[in-house]
C-alpha positions as CSV (number, residue, x, y, z in Angstrom):
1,X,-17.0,-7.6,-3.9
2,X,-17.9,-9.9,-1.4
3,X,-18.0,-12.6,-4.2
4,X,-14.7,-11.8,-5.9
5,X,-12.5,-14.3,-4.5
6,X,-14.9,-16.9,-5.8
7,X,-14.7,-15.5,-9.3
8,X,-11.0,-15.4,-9.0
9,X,-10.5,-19.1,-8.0
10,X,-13.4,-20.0,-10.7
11,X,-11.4,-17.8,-13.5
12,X,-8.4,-19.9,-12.4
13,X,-9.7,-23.2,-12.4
14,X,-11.3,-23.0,-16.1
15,X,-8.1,-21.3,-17.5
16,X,-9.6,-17.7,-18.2
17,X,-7.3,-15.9,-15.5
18,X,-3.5,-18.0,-16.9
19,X,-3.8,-15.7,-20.4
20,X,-3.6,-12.4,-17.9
21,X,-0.3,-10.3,-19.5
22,X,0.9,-7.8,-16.5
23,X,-0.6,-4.9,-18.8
24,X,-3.9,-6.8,-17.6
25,X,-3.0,-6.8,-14.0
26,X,-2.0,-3.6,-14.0
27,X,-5.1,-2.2,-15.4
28,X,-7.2,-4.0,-13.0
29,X,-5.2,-2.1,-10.1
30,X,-5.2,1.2,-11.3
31,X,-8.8,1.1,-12.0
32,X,-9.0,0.2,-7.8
33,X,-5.9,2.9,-7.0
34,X,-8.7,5.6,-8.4
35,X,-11.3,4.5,-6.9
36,X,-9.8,4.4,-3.5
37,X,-8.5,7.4,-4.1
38,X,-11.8,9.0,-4.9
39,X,-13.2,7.8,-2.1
40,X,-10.6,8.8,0.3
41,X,-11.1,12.1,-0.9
42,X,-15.0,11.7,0.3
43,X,-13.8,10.1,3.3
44,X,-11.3,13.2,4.2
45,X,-13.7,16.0,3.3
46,X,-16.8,15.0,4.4
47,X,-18.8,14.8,7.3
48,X,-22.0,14.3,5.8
49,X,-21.0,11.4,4.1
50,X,-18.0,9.9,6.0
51,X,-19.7,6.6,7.5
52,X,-20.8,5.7,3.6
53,X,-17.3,6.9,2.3
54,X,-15.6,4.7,5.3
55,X,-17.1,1.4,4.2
56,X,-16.8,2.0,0.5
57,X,-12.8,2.7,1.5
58,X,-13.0,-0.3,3.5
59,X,-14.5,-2.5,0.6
60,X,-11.8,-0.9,-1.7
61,X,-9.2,-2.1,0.7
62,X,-10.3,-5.5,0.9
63,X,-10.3,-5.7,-3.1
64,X,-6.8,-4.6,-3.2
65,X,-5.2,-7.2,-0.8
66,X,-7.7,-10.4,-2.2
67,X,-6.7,-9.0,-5.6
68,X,-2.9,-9.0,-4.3
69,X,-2.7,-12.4,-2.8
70,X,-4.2,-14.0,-5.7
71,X,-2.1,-12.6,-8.3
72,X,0.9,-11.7,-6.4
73,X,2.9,-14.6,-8.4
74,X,1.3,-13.9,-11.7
75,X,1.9,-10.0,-12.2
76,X,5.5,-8.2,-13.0
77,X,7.7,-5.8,-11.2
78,X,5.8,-2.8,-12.6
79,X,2.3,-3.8,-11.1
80,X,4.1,-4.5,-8.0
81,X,6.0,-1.5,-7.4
82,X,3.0,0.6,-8.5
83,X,1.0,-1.4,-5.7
84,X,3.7,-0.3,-3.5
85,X,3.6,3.1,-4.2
86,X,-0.3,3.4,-3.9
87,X,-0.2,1.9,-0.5
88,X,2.6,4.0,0.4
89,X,1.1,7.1,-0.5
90,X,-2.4,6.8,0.9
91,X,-2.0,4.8,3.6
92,X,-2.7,8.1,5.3
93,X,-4.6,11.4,5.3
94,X,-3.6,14.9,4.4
95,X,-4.3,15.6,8.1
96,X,-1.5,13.1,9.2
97,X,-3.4,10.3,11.0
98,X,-3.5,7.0,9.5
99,X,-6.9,6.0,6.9
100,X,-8.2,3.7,9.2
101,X,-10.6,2.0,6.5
102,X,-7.8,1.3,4.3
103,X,-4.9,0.4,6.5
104,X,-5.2,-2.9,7.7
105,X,-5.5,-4.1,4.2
106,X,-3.3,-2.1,2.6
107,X,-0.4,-3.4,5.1
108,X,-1.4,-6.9,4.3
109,X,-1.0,-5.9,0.5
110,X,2.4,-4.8,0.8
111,X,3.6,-7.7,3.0
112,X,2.0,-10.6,0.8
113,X,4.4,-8.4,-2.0
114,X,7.0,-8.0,0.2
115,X,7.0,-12.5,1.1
116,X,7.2,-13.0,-2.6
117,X,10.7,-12.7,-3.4
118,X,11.3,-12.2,-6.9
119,X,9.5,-9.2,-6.5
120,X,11.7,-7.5,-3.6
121,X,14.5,-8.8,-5.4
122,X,13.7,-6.6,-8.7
123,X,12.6,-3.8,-6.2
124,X,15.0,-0.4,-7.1
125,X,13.1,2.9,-7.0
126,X,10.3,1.4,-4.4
127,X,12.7,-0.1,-1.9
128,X,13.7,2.7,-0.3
129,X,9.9,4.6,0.2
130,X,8.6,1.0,0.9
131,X,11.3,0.8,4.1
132,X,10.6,4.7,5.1
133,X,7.5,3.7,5.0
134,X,7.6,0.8,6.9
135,X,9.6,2.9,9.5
136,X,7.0,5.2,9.6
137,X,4.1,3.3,10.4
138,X,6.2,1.5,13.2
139,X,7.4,5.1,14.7
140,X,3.9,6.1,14.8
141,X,2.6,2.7,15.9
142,X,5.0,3.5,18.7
143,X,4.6,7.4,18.9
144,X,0.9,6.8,19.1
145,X,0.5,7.0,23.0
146,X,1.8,10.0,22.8
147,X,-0.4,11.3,20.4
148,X,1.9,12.3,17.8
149,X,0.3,12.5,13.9
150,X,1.1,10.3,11.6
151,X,3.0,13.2,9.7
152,X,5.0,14.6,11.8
153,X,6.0,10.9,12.8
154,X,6.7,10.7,9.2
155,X,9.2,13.5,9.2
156,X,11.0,12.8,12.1
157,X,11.7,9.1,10.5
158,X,12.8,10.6,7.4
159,X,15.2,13.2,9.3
160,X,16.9,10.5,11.0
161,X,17.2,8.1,8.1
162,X,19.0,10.9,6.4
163,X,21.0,11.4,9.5
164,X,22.2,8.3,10.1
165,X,22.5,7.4,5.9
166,X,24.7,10.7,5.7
167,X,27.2,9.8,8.5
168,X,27.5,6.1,8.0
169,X,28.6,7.5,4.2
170,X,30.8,9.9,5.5
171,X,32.4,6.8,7.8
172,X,32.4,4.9,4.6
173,X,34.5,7.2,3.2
174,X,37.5,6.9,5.8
């Protein structure tokens, strides 16, 4: 892993990596997404094998944002919002509290998606889980002194977002 940029910039400078079809780029990620997700599953459940669990999550999360910068340009919507929706939905744990060994990177996945803008302007069903999301991680980046979870953060963001969606539609309406 340590490595794979290397290999990326040699597939693209002898041509190999240009003949990628989205179907390509997609496979590629959702052979990481289970990965990760197996892993996270270690990482949650186990105690005896949390530290190993924690870097192999941390390697996984690495991957996915070198794998995301370098081919944010050359895959399609699809990968993209797929991308978005992995980071979206295990970002955290079952518990609540943020997955530590894959956040940082994951959050520098979805923005290096979110700068590109033919993507975010092709974005329909993800936009609005990608911004509760976003929401989210900023209540609880906020809430965290307080010692809120992650989850409950989660819920009071959606709550609200609801709230304030329902009554500006109703004021629409007038």
């Amino acid at each position: 892993m340590n490595n794979l940029e290397t290999l990326l910039h040699q597939y693209e400078s002898n041509g190999r990596i240009h003949h990628f079809k989205d179907k390509e780029w997609q496979a590629a990620f959702t052979l990481l997404f289970r990965l990760a997700a197996d892993e996270r599953e270690v990482y949650v459940s186990s105690t005896k094998h949390k530290s190993a669990a924690e870097s192999r999550l941390a390697a996984c999360g690495k991957v996915l944002r070198i794998l995301t910068e370098f081919s944010v340009r050359k895959f399609r919507i699809k990968t993209a919002q797929a991308i978005l929706d992995h980071v979206c939905e295990n970002a955290s744990t079952p518990s609540g509290s943020l997955c530590e060994p894959l956040f940082n990177d994951y959050i520098k996945s979805m923005r290096c998606i979110l700068e590109y803008q033919p993507h975010v302007e092709h974005l329909r069903d993800a936009w609005s889980s990608t911004v509760s999301f976003c929401v989210e991680v900023l209540q609880h980046v906020l809430n965290n002194e307080q010692g809120q979870s992650f989850q409950a953060t989660a819920s009071t963001a959606r709550s609200t977002s609801r709230s304030k969606l329902n009554s500006s539609f109703e004021q629409s309406k007038r």
